[in-house]
C-alpha positions in Angstrom: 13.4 -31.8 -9.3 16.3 -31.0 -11.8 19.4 -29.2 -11.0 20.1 -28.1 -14.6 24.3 -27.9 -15.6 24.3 -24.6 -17.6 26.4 -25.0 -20.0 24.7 -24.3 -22.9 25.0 -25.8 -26.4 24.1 -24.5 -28.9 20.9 -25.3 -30.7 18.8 -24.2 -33.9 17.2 -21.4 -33.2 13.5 -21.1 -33.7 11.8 -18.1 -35.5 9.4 -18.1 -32.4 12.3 -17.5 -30.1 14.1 -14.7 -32.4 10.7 -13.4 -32.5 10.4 -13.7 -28.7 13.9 -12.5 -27.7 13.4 -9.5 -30.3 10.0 -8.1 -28.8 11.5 -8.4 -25.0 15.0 -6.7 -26.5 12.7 -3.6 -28.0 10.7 -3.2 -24.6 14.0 -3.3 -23.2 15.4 -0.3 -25.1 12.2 1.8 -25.2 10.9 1.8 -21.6 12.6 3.1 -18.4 10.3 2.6 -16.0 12.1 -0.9 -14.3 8.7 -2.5 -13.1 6.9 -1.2 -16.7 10.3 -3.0 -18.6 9.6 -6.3 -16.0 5.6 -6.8 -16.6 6.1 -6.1 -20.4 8.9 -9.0 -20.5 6.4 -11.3 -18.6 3.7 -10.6 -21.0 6.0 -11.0 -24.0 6.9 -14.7 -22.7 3.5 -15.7 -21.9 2.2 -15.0 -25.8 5.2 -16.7 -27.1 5.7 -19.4 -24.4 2.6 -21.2 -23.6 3.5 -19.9 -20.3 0.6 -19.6 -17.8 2.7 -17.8 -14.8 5.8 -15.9 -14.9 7.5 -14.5 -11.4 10.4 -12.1 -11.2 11.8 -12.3 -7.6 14.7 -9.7 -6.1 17.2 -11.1 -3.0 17.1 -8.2 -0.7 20.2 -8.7 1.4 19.4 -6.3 4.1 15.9 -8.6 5.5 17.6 -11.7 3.6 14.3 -12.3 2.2 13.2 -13.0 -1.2 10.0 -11.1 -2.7 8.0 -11.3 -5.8 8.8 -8.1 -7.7 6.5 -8.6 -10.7 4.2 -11.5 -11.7 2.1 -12.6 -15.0 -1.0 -14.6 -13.7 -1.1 -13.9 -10.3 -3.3 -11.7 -8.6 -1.7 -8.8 -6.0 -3.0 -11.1 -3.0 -1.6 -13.8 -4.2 1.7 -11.9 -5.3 2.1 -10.7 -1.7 2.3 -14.0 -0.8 5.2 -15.0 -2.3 7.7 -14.7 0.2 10.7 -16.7 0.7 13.8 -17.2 2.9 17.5 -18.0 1.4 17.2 -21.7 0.5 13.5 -22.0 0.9 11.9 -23.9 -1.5 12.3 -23.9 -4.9 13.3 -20.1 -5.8 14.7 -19.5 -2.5 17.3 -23.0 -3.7 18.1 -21.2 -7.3 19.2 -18.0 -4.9 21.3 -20.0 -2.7 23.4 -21.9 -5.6 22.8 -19.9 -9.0 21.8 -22.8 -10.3 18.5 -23.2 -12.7 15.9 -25.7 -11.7 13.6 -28.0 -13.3 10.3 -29.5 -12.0 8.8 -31.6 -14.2 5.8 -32.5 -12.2 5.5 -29.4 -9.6 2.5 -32.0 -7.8 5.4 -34.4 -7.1 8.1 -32.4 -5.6 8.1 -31.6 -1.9 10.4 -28.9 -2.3 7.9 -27.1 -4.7 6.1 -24.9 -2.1 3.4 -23.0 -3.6 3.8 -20.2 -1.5 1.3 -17.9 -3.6 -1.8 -21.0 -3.6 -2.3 -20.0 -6.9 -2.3 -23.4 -8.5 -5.4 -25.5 -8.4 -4.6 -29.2 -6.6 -6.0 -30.8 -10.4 -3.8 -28.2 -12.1 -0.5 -29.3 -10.5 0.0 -32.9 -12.1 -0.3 -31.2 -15.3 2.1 -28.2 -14.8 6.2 -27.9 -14.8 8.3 -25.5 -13.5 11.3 -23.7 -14.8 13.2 -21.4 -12.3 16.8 -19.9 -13.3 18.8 -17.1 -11.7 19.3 -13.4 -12.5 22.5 -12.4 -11.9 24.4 -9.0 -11.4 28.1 -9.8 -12.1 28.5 -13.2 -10.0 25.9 -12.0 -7.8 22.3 -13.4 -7.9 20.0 -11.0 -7.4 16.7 -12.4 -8.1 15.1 -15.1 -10.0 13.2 -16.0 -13.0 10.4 -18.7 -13.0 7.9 -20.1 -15.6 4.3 -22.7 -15.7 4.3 -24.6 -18.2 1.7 -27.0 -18.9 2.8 -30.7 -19.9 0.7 -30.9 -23.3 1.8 -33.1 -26.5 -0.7 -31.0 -28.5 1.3 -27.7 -27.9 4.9 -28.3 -29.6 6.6 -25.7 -27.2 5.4 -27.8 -23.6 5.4 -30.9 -25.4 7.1 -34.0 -23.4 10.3 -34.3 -24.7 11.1 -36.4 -27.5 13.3 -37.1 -30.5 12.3 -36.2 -33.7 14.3 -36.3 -36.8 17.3 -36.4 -34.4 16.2 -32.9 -32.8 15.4 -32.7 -28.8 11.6 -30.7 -28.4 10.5 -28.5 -26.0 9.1 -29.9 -23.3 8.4 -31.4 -19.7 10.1 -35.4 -20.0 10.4 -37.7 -16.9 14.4 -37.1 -18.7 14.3 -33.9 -20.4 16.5 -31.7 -19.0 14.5 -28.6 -20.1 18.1 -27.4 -22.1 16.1 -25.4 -24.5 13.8 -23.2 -21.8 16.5 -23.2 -20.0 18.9 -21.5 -21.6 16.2 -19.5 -23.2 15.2 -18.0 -19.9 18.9 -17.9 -18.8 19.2 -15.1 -22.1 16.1 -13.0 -20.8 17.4 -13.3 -17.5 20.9 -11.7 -18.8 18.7 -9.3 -20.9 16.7 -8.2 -17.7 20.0 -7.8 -15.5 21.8 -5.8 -17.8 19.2 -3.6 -18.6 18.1 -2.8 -14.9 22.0 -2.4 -14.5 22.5 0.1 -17.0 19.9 2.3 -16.1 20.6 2.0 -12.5 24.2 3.5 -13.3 22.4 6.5 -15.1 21.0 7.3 -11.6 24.0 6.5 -9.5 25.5 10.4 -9.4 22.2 12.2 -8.8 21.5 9.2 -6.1 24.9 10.3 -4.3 23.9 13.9 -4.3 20.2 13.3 -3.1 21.6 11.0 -0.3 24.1 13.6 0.4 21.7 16.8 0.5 19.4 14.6 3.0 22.2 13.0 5.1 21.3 9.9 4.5 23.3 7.5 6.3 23.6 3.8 6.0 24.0 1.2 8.5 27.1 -0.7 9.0 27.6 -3.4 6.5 24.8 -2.1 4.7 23.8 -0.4 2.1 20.5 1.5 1.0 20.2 0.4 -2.5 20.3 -3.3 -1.6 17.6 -3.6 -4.5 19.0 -3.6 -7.8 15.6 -3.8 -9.6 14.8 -0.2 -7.7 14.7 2.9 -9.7 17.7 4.8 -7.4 15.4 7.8 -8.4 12.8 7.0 -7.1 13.3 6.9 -3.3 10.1 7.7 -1.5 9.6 9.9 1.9 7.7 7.3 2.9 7.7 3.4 2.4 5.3 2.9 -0.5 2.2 0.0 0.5 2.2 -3.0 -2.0 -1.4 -2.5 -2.5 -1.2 1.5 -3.9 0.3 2.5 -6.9 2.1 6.0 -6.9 5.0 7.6 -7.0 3.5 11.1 -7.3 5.1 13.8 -4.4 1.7 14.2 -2.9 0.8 10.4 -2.4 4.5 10.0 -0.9 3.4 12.7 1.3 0.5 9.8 2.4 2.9 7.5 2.4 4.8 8.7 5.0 1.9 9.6 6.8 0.9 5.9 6.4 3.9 4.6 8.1 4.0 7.1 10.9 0.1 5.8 11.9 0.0 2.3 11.4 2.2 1.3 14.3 -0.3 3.0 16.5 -3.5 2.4 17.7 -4.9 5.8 16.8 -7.9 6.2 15.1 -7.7 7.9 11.5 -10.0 9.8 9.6 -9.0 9.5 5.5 -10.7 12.5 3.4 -10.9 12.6 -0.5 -13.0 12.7 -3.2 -15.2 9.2 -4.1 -12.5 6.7 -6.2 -9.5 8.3 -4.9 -8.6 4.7 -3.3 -9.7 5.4 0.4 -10.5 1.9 1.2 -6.5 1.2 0.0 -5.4 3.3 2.3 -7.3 2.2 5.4 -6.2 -1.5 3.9 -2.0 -0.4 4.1 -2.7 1.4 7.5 -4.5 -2.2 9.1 -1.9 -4.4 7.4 1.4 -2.3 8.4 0.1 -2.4 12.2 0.6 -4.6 15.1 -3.5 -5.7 14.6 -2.3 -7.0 10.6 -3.3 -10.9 11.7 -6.3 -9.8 13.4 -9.4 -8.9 11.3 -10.2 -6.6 9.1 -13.9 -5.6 8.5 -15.0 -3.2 5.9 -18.2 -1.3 6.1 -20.2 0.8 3.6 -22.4 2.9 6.0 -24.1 4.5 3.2 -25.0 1.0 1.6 -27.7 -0.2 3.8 -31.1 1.4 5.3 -30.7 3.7 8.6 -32.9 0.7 10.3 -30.4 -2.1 9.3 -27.2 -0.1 10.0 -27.3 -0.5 14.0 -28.3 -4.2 13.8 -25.0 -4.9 11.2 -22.6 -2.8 13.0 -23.5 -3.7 17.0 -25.2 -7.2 16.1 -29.0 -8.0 17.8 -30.3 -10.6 20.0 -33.1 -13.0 19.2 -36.5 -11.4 18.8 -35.3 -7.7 19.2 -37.2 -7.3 16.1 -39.5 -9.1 13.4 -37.3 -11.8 11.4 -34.4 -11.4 14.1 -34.6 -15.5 14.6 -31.0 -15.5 16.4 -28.6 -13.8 17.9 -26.1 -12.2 15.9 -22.9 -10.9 16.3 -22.3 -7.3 14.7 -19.3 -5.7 12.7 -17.6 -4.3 15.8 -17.5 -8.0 17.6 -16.9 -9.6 14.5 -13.3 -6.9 14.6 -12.4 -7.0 17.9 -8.2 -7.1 18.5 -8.7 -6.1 14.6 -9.8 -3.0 12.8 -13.0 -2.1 11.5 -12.8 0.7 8.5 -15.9 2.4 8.2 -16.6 4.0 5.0 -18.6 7.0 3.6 -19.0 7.5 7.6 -20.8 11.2 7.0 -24.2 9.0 5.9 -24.7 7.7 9.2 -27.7 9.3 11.1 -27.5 11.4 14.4 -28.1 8.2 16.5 -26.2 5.7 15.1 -23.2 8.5 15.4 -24.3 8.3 19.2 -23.5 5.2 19.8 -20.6 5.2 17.5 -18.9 7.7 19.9 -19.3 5.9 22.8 -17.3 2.9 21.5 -14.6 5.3 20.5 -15.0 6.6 23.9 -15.5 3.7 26.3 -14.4 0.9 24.1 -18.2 -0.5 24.9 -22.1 -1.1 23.4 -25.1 -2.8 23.6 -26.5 -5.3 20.9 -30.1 -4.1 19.7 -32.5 -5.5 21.8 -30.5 -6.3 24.6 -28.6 -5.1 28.0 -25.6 -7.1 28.1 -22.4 -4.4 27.6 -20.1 -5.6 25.4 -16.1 -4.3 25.5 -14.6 -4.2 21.9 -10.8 -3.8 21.3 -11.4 -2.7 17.9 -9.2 0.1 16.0 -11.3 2.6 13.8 -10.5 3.9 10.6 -13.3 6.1 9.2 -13.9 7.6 5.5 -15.8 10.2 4.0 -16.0 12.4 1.1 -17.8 14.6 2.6 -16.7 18.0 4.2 -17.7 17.3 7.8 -17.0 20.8 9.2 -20.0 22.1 7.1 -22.3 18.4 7.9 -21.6 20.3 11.9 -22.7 23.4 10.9 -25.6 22.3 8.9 -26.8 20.0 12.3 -25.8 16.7 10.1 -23.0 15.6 12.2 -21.7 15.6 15.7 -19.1 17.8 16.1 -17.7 15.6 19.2 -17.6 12.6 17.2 -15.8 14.3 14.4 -12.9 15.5 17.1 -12.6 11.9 17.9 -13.0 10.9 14.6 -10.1 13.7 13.2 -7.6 12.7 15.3 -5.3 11.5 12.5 -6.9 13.1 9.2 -5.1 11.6 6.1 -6.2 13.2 2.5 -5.6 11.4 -0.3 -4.9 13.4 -3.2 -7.5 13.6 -6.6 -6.2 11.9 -9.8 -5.9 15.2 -11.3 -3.3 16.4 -9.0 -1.2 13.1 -9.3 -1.0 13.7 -13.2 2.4 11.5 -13.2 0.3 8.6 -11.6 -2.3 8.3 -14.5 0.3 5.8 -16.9 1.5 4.0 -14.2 -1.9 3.1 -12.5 -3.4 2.8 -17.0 0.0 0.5 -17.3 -1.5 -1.4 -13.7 -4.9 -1.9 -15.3 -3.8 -3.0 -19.0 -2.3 -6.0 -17.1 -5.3 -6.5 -14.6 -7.7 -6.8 -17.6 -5.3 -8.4 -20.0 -5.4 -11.4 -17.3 -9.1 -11.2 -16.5 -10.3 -10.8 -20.3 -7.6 -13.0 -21.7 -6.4 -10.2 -24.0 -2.6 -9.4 -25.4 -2.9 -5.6 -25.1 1.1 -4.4 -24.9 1.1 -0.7 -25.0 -1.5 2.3 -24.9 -0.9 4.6 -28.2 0.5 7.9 -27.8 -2.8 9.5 -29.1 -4.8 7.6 -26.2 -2.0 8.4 -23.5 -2.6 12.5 -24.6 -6.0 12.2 -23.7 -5.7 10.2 -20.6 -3.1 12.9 -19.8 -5.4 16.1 -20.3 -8.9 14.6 -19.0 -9.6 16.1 -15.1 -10.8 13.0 -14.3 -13.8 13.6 -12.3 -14.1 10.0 -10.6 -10.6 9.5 -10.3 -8.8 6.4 -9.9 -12.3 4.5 -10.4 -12.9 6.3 -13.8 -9.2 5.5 -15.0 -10.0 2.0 -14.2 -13.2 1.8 -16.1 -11.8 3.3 -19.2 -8.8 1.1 -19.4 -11.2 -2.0 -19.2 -13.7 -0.8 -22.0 -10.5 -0.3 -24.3 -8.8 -3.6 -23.1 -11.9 -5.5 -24.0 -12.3 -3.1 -27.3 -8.8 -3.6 -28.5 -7.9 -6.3 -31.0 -4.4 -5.4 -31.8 -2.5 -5.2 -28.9 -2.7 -1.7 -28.8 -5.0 1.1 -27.0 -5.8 3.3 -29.6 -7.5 6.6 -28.5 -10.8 5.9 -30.3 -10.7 2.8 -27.3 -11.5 5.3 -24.7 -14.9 7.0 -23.8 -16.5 9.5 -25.5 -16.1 11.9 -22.5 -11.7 11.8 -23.3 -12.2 12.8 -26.8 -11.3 16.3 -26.7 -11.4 18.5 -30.2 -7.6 17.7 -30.9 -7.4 14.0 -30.0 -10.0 13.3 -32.2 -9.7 15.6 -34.9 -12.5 17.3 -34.9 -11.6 21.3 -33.9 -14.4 23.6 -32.8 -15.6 25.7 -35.7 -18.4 28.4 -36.3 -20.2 30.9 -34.2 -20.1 30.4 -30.2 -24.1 29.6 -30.4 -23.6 27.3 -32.8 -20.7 25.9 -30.5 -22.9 25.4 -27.8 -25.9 24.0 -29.8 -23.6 20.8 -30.7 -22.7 20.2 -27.2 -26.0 20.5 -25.6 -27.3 18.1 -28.0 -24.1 15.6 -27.5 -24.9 15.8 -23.8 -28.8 15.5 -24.1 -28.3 12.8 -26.3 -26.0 10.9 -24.4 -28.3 11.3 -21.3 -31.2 10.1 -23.2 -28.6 6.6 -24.4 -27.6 6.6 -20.6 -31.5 6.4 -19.0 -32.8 4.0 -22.1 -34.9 6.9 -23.9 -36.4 7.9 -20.5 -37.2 11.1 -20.6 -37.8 12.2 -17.0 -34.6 10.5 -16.2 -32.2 11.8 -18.2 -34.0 15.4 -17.0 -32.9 14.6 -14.1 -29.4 13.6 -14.5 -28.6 16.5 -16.6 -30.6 18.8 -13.9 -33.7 20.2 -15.7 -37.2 20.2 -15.4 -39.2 17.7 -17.5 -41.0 20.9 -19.3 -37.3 22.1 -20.3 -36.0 18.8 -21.4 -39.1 18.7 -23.6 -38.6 21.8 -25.5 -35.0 21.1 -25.9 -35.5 18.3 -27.3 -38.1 19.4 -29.6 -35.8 22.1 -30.7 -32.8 19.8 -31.9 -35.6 17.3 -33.3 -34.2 14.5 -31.2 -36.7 11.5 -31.6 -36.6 9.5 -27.4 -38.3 6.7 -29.1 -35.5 5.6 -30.5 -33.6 5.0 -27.6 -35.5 2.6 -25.9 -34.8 0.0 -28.4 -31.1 -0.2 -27.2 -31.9 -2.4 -24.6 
């Protein structure tokens, strides 16, 4: 390890780093969203550098802990990971002295960490590490770290050498890294007085909100100990690393979040299938007192009625053909933990039996046997379904639903979180960036209209799905709106306004949607009656009428 001096001298300049420091200085200027501003600057660095991760940390005085605040090339697991204390390791070292700090060989230095296990053990001999502070006035406040792998093919993580007189970039056994360092040391600057500036923009209407709420701080202490926060943006309720939202509605979960998760209550989470259930049952287990205990998910609509019993209460040898050993189900496999049990509204009448008598007496039987078996398990159920009208209908047992509802959360649909949509499409550029290997930057405003407008039937699910079919169709960087799916291009977006009679109207989009069902089911006909809900004698004459030749379809295989 390298404590760098930083005094910095001053060197050519290359067109790569103009080019670099220009890109980062422009997202700077034209975004306000703080965390938007921080992932753009990390994907900026890693087209220009070489760089394969990039970490932006904040110092949070009040818990004197260091967190990751944004990240290129990690993934949010291993981002939460990255934890530090003042003087811990590497980053938690830059914090203590506002100093940078150079690893060359991150496999050879015991102060190196690797908090986030994101590295591969092969990968570390050939990777360097470049950490310098971000400072607010002589205050650090966070820091910012690069990977760079050592490569002599690559000119910018070259081992350093002398060339015509001039010092390359690089990772030497005696390079002192001058060059990425000070380059980082200017972003850094960039970053901190950007985040600044903005932050002072908020500052009055901050004092007022405080002041309307009564808002009181600690002794010593003070509420915006974050710089990189948006001092707008304070939440009712402490927002979960794992949801993205700043909508009022999801706060309203938020807060509901942190009031249930200390508890050992069970809780009941309604909303419509892809509104993020299974994130919110996630926030609840890891915010509670049962977060290093386990966490076992369950689909109950995934499986056949005859299987569900076995995997949720476990069997013992013999209790039925191919049962060849005992096994232990869901519930033993969660006990002191949590067991979330989605779409819970498929289960049958007798599986929802025995499921209230473990809510009730904490207690079941494995199939096939008599031994009683006590569970200390916490349950967190799901369901899209409108259980009040399953009781009515016979469908569900309306004692297991009190015992189920005694905590109901609803997450909100996508289309009343409008707000949410860029943020979560800004999320999902950066997922599928990584996982693709793509350089998409920004979403056009033509595509960000239609994203905007769409009702979004499948919710956060859908979003997800278009943003990776335009990630993966975009070859400029940019997600145009002829990117997105045919079902977001409305008459405007695309250019194309609604002319003629109303019959004629309708004609057009009956064939559109006849057609697509027909590309959807591979030119099957009795499918695509299906899916579009008519009878096979209908879809027939429909498509006779718009001479729409089936056949065809089949070939797209």
């Amino acid at each position: 390890m390298e404590t760098v001096n930083q005094n910095i001298k001053t060197n050519e300049e290359q067109p790569n780093e103009l080019t670099l420091l220009a890109e980062i200085s422009r997202a700077l200027i034209n975004e306000e969203d703080i965390n938007k501003i921080l992932r753009l600057v990390l994907l900026i660095m890693s087209e220009h550098m070489g760089m394969l991760r990039g970490v932006i940390t904040i110092f949070n005085r009040d818990s004197g802990e260091i967190v990751i605040k944004e990240s290129f090339g990690l993934s949010p697991e291993e981002q939460a990971r990255g934890r530090y204390k003042l003087g811990e390791g590497i980053i938690g070292q830059v914090v203590e002295t506002g100093k940078p700090v150079v690893v060359p060989s991150i496999a050879k230095e015991p102060l190196f960490l690797d908090k986030t296990r994101s590295r591969e053990k092969d990968e570390k001999n050939d990777l360097c590490f470049v950490c310098v502070p971000i400072r607010a006035g002589q205050e650090v406040i966070g820091t910012l770290s690069a990977d760079r792998k050592v490569s002599s093919k690559n000119p910018r993580v070259a081992l350093t050498q002398t060339q015509g007189g001039k010092q390359t970039r690089g990772c030497g056994e005696n390079g002192m890294f001058n060059s990425d360092v000070n380059l980082l040391s200017i972003i850094a600057a960039m970053i901190s007085q950007a985040v600044r500036l903005r932050q002072v923009a908020h500052e009055e209407n901050l004092y007022h909100w405080k002041s309307n709420l009564q808002i009181s701080a600690p002794e010593g202490k003070s509420h915006n100990s974050d710089v990189f926060d948006n001092p707008n943006s304070i939440e009712v309720g402490e927002q979960p690393a794992n949801i993205i939202g700043n909508a009022k509605s999801m706060r309203v979960v938020f807060k509901m979040i942190d009031k249930i998760a200390p508890t050992n209550a069970t809780v009941l989470i309604l909303g419509e299938s892809g509104v993020g259930k299974e994130l919110v049952a996630n926030a609840i287990h890891y915010k509670s007192q049962r977060a290093a205990s386990p966490f076992i998910k369950f689909n109950c609509a995934a499986l056949p009625e005859s299987i569900v019993e076995s995997e949720l209460f476990g069997h013992e040898r013999g209790a039925f053909t191919g049962a060849s050993a005992t096994r232990k189900g869901r519930f033993e496999l969660a006990n002191t933990g949590t067991i979330f049990l989605d779409e819970v509204g498929e289960l049958s009448l007798s599986i929802q039996a025995k499921l209230l008598r473990i809510l009730q007496e904490k207690e079941f039987e494995r199939v096939g046997g008599n031994k009683t078996i006590k569970a200390d398990v916490r349950i967190i159920a799901a369901t899209n379904r409108n259980l009040e009208e399953e009781i009515q209908e016979g469908k569900f047992r309306e004692d297991l639903f009190y015992r189920l509802n005694i905590f109901p959360v609803t997450v909100p649909p996508l289309r009343e979180r409008k707000s949410d949509i860029l943020l979560l499409a800004d999320y999902f550029v950066e997922k599928y960036n990584q996982m693709n290997g793509k350089g998409v930057r920004r979403i056009s405003t033509t595509a960000i209209d239609m994203l905007m407008r769409y009702h979004w039937p499948g919710n956060v699910r859908e979003l997800e799905n278009c943003v990776e079919r335009a990630v993966i169709l975009s070859d400029d960087g940019v997600i145009h709106g002829y990117h997105l799916p045919p079902t977001l291009q409305t008459a405007e977006s695309s250019g194309t306004p609604c002319a003629g009679p109303l019959q004629q109207r309708l004609d057009a989009l009956e064939y559109e949607l006849i057609v697509e069902a027909l590309k959807n089911t591979k030119g099957n006909m009795s499918k695509a009656a299906m899916e579009l809900g008519l009878t096979d004698r209908v879809m027939g004459l429909r498509v006779k009428k718009f001479d729409i030749d089936f056949r065809s379809f089949r070939s797209q295989r």
